[in-house]
C-alpha positions as CSV (number, residue, x, y, z in Angstrom):
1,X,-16.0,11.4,-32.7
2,X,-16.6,8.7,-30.8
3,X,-14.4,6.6,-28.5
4,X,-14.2,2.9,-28.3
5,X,-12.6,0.8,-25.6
6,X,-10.4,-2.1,-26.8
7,X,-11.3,-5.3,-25.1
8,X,-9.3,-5.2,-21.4
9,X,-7.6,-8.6,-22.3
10,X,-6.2,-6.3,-25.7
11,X,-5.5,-3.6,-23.4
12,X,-3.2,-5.2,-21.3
13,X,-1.6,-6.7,-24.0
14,X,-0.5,-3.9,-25.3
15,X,0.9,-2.2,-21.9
16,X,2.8,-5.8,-21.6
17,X,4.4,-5.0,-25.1
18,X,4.9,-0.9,-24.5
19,X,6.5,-2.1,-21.0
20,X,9.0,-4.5,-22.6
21,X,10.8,-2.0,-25.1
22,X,14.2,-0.6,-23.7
23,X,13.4,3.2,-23.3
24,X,14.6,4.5,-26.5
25,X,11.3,2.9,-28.0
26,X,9.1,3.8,-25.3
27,X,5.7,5.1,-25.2
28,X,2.8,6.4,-23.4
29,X,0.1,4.4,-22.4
30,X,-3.0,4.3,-24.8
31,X,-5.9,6.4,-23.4
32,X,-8.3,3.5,-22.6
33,X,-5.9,2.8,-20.0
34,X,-6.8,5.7,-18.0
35,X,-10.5,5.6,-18.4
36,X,-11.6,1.8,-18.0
37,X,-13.8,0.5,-15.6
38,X,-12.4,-3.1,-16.0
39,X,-8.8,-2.2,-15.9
40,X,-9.2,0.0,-12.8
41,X,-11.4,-3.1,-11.1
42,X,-8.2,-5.4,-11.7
43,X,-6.1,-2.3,-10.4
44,X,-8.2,-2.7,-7.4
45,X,-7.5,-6.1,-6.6
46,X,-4.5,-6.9,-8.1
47,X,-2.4,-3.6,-6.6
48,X,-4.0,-2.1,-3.6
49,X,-5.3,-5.2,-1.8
50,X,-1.7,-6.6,-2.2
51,X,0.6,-3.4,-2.3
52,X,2.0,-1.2,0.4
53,X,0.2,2.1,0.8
54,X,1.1,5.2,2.8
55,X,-1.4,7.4,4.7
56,X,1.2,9.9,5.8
57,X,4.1,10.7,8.0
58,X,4.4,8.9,11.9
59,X,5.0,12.2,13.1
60,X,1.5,13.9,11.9
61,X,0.1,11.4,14.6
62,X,3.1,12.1,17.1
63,X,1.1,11.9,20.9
64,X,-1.0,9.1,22.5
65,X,-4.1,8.9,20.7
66,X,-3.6,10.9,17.8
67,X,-5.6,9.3,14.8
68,X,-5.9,9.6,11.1
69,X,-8.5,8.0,8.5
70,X,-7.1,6.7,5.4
71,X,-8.6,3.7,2.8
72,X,-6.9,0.7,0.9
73,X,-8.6,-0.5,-1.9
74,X,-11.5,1.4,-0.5
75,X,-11.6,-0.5,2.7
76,X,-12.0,2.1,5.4
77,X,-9.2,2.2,8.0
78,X,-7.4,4.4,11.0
79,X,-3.8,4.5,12.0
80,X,-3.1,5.9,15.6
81,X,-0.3,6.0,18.2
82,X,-1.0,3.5,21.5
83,X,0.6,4.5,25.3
84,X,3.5,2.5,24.5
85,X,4.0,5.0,20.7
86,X,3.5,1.9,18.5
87,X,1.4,3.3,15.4
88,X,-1.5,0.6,14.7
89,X,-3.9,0.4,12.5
90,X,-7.3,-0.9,12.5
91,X,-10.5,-1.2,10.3
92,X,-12.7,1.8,10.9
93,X,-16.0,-0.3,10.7
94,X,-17.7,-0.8,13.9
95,X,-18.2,-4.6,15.0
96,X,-21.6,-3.4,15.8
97,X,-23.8,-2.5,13.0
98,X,-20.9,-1.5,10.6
99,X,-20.6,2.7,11.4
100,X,-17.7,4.2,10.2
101,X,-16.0,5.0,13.6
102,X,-14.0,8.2,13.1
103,X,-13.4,10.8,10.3
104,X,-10.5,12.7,9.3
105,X,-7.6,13.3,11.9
106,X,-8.0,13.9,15.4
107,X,-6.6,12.9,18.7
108,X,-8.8,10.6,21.3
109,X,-8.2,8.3,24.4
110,X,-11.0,5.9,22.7
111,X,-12.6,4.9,20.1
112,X,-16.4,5.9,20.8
113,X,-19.0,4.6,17.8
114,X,-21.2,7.8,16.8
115,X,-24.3,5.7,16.3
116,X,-24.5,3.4,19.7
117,X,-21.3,4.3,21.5
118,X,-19.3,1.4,21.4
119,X,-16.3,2.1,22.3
120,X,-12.8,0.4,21.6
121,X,-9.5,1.0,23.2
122,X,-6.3,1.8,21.1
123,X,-5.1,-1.9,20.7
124,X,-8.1,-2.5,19.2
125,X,-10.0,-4.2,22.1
126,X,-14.1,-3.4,22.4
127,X,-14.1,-2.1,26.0
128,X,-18.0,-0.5,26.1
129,X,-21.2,-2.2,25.1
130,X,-24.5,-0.9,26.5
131,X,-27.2,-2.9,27.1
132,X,-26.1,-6.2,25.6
133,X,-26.6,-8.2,29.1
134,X,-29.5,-9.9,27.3
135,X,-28.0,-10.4,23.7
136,X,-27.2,-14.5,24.7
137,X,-23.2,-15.2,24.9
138,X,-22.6,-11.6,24.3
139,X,-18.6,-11.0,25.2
140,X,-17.0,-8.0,24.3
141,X,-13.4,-10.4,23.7
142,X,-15.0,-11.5,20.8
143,X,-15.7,-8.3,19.0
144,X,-12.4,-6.6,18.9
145,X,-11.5,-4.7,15.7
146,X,-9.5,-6.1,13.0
147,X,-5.7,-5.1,12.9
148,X,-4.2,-4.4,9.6
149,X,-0.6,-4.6,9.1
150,X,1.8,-2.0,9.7
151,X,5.2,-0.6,9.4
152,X,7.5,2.3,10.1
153,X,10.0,3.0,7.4
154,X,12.3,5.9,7.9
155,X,9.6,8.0,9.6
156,X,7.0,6.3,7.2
157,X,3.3,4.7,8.1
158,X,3.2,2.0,5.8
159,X,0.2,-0.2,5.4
160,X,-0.9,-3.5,3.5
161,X,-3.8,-5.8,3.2
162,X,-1.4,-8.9,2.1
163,X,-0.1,-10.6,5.1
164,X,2.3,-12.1,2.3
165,X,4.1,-9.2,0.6
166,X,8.0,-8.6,1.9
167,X,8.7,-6.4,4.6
168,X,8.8,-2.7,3.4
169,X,12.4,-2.5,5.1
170,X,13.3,-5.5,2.5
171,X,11.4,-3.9,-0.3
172,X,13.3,0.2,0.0
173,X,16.4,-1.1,1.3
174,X,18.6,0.2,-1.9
175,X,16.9,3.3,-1.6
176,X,17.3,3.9,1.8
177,X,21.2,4.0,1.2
178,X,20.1,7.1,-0.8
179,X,17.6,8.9,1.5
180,X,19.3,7.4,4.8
181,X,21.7,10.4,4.8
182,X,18.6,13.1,5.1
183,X,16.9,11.8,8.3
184,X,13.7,12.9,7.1
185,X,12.3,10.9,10.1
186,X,13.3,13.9,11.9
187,X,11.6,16.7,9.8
188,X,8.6,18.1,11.2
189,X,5.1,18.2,9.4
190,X,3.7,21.6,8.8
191,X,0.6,21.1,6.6
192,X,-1.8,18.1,5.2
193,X,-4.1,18.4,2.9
194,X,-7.0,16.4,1.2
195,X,-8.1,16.9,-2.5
196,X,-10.1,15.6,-4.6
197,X,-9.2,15.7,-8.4
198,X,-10.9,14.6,-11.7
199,X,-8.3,12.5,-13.0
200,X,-7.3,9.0,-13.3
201,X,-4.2,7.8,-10.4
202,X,-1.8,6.8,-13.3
203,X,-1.5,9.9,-14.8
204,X,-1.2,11.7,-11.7
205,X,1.1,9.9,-10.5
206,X,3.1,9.6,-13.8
207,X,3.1,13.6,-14.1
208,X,4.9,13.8,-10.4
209,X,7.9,11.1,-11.2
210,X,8.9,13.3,-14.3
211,X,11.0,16.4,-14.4
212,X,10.2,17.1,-18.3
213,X,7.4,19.2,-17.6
214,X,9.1,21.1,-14.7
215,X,10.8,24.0,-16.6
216,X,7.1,24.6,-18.9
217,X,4.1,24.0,-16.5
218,X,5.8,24.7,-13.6
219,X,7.8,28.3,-14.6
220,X,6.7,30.7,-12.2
221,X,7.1,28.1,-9.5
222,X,9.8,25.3,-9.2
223,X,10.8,24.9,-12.6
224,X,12.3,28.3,-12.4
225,X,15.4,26.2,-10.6
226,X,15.6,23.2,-12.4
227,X,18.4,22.6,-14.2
228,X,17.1,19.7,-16.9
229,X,20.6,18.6,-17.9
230,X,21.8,17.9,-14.3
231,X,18.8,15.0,-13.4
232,X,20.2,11.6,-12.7
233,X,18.5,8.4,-12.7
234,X,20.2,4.9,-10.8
235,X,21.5,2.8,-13.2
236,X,19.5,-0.1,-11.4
237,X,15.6,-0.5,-11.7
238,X,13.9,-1.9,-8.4
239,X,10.5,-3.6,-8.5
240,X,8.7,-1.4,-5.5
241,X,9.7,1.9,-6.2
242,X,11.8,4.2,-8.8
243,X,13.6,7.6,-8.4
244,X,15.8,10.2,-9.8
245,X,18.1,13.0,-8.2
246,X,17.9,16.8,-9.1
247,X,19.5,19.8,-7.8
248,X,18.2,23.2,-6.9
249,X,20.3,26.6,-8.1
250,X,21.4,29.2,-5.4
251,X,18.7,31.2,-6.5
252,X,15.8,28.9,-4.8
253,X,13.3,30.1,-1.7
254,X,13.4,26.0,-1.6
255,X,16.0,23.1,-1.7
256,X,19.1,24.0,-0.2
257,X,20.5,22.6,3.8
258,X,20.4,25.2,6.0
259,X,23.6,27.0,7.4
260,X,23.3,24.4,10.5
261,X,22.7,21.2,8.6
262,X,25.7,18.5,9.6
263,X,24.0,15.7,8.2
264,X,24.9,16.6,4.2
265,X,27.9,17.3,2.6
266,X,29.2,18.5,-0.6
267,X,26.5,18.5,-3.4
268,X,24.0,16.6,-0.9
269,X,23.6,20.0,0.1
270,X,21.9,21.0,-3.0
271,X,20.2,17.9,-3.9
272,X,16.6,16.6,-4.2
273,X,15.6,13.1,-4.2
274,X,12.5,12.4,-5.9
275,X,11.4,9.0,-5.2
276,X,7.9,7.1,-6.2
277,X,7.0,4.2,-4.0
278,X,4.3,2.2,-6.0
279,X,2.1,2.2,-6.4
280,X,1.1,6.1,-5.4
281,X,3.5,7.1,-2.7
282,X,5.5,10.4,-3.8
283,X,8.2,12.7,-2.5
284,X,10.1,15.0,-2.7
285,X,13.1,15.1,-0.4
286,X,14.9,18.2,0.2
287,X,17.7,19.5,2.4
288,X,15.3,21.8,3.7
289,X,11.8,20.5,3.7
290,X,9.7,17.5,1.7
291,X,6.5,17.3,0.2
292,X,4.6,14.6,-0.3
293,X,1.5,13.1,-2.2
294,X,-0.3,9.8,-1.4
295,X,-3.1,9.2,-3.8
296,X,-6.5,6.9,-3.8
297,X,-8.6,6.1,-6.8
298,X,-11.8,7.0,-6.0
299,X,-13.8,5.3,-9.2
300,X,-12.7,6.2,-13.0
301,X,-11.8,9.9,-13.3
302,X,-11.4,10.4,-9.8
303,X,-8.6,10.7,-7.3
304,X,-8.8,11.5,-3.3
305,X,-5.3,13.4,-2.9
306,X,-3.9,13.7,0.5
307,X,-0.9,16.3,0.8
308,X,1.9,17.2,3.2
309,X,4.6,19.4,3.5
310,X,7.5,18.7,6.4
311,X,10.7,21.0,7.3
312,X,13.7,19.5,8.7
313,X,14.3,20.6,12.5
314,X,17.2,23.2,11.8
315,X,14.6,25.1,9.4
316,X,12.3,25.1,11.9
317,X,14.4,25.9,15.1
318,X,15.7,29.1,13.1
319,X,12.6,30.2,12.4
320,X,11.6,34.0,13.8
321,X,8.1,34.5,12.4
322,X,7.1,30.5,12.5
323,X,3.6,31.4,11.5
324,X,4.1,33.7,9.1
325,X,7.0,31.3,7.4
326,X,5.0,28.7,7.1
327,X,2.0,30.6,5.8
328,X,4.3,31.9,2.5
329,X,5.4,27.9,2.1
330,X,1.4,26.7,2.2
331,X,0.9,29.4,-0.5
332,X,3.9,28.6,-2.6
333,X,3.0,24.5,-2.6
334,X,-0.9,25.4,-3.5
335,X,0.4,27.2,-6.4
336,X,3.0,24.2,-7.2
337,X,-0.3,22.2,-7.2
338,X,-2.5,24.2,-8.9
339,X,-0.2,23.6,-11.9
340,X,-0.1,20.3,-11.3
341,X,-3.7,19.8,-10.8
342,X,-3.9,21.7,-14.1
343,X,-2.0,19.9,-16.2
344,X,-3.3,16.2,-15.1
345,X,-6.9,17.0,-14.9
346,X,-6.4,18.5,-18.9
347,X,-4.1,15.4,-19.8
348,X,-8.1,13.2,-18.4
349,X,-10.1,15.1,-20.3
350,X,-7.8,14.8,-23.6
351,X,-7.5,10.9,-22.8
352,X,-11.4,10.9,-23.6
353,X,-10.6,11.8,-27.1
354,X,-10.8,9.8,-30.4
355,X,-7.6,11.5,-31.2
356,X,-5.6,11.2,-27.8
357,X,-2.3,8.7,-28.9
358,X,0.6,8.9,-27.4
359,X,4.0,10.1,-28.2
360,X,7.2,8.6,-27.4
361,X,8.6,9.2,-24.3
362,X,11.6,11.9,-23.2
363,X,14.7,10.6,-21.2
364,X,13.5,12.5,-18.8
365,X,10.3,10.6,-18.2
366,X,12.7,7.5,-17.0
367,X,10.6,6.3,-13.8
368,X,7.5,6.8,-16.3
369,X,9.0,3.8,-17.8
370,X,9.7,2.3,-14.6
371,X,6.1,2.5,-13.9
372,X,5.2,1.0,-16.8
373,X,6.7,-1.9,-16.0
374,X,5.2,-2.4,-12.6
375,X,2.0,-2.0,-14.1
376,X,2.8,-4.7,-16.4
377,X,4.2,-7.0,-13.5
378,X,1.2,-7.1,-11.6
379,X,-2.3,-6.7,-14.2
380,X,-0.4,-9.2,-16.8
381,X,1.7,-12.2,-16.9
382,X,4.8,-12.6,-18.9
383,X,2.3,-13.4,-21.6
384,X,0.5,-9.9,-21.4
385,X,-2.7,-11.8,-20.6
386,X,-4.4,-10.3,-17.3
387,X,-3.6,-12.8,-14.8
């Protein structure tokens, strides 16, 4: 059967009107949505050149000179930690003749070019430059690498291309008075990870701000202590970010404040927050531990997938076996994502289908809602044309 795309004007009508029902009425997004060139083009310019994005935790880079890679709206960058333990970022494109200047995660004292060794000091500054003496009016002041903005939010890189947008602070303040109490700044990274998987961003990150699926694809994992009934949503909706609150049974390996945990009291001590920053920063925080997923489109069908798991400081200071501990949770959160990974990457390839149409959506699927309408905010105007 074949599949037709509605014109992208059409198309983002219709995610203006789905977006504007109260969520009794509500939907799922039509297919095309997920598969369109044009759509995820306006995505491109319209969200992640104007949105804040998150590469990871400030403590996976924690010493002088510790790096990591990350992109924004495909624009190459690194984040790393200066003498002074500021965390800057910086375009990883040298001034040069445009090489990519490091790769992955790492830790340096400078930034050394691969292809002619230009190197760059940690604020940025070009510091080397062989055998330029002749090049006329050459000064290395006048090649220094271009800073991108960045902030720390509760342990938090955050990142932006618009010099405009609020200050994240300004943005998560209301949900800081909800995560505040956890000091997750203090929890200490034990794994990252990077993926790559064939799906489109939207539906991942839709299938990771819903507990409706939890109990079903997720059985022999977390769902197993998920009570459905006992999810609460705010009674506010925010424009940069949505979340809901769970809590674990006495049954889970996960979930639950340690013995030595003063921070959290009463059913804090149980509690998960699961919060979405849009556009594709996801957590879950625990008593015990948080996970986390910050995701990249990388073209239609396509999604680069970086991972972390972190364990607040009394889980880790009571640990005997460290090694050993932390082995069985890497295990545990592959499986978690394997489902995951299974369920999003089937939802793709039934969006390709004449037949995919979808149903209405499950109070449950609240922030899916709430995502919905920060689509709609930012591809259309109040109009539902694309702006």
């Amino acid at each position: 059967m074949e599949t037709r795309e509605p014109a992208t004007s059409a198309l983002l009508s219709h995610l203006a009107e789905i977006a504007a029902r109260p969520l009794e009425y509500a939907s799922g997004l039509p297919a095309a949505l997920y598969r369109s060139e044009d759509v995820q083009a306006i995505e491109r310019e319209r969200i992640f050149r104007r949105a804040w994005v998150c590469p990871g935790l400030a403590a996976e880079i924690p010493n002088h000179g510790d790096y990591l890679t990350f992109t924004i709206a495909d624009e190459p960058v690194f984040c790393t930690r200066t003498k002074d333990g500021a965390i800057k970022t910086f375009a990883n494109v040298c001034r040069h003749r445009m090489m990519r200047l490091v790769e992955g995660s790492g830790s340096t004292r400078r930034i050394v070019c691969p292809y002619h060794a230009w190197t760059y000091s940690l604020d940025g500054k070009l510091v080397g430059a062989g055998h330029m003496e002749k090049s006329c009016g050459f000064k290395k002041s006048d090649h220094r690498l271009p800073e991108i903005r960045t902030e720390i939010w509760n342990g938090w890189i955050y990142l932006t291309l618009d010099e405009d947008v609020p200050p994240v602070a300004e943005l998560l303040s209301p949900l800081h008075e909800v995560v505040g109490r956890y000091a997750m700044e203090g929890y200490i990274p034990v794994v990252q990870q990077e993926h790559v998987w064939e799906t489109d961003w939207k539906l991942l990150t839709e299938n990771f701000m819903e507990g409706y699926h939890l109990p079903v694809a997720h059985k022999a994992t977390v769902g197993a202590w998920f009570p459905v009934e006992a999810t609460r949503f705010p009674s506010e909706t925010y424009d940069a970010f949505t979340y809901q609150t769970f809590v674990k049974t006495e049954q889970a390996a996960y979930g639950r404040a340690h013995d030595s945990n003063t921070r959290l009291t009463d059913e804090w001590r149980y509690t998960s927050v699961l919060p979405t920053v849009f556009p594709t920063h996801m957590y879950v925080l625990a008593p015990d531990h948080l996970w986390y997923l910050t995701l990249r489109p990388k073209g239609v069908g396509k999604v680069d997938v970086r991972f972390g798991v972190a364990i607040a400081p009394e889980v880790d200071a009571a640990l005997d076996d460290r090694e050993a501990w932390v082995a069985d949770l890497i295990k545990f959160f592959d499986h978690v994502n394997g489902e995951d990974r299974f369920v999003v990457e089937g939802i793709y390839a039934g969006a390709q289908s004449g037949f995919a149409s979808p149903g209405p959506l499950s109070w449950l699927e609240r922030e899916i809602h709430d995502f919905q309408r920060y689509l709609a905010r930012h591809l259309t105007d109040t109009t539902g044309e694309t702006t």
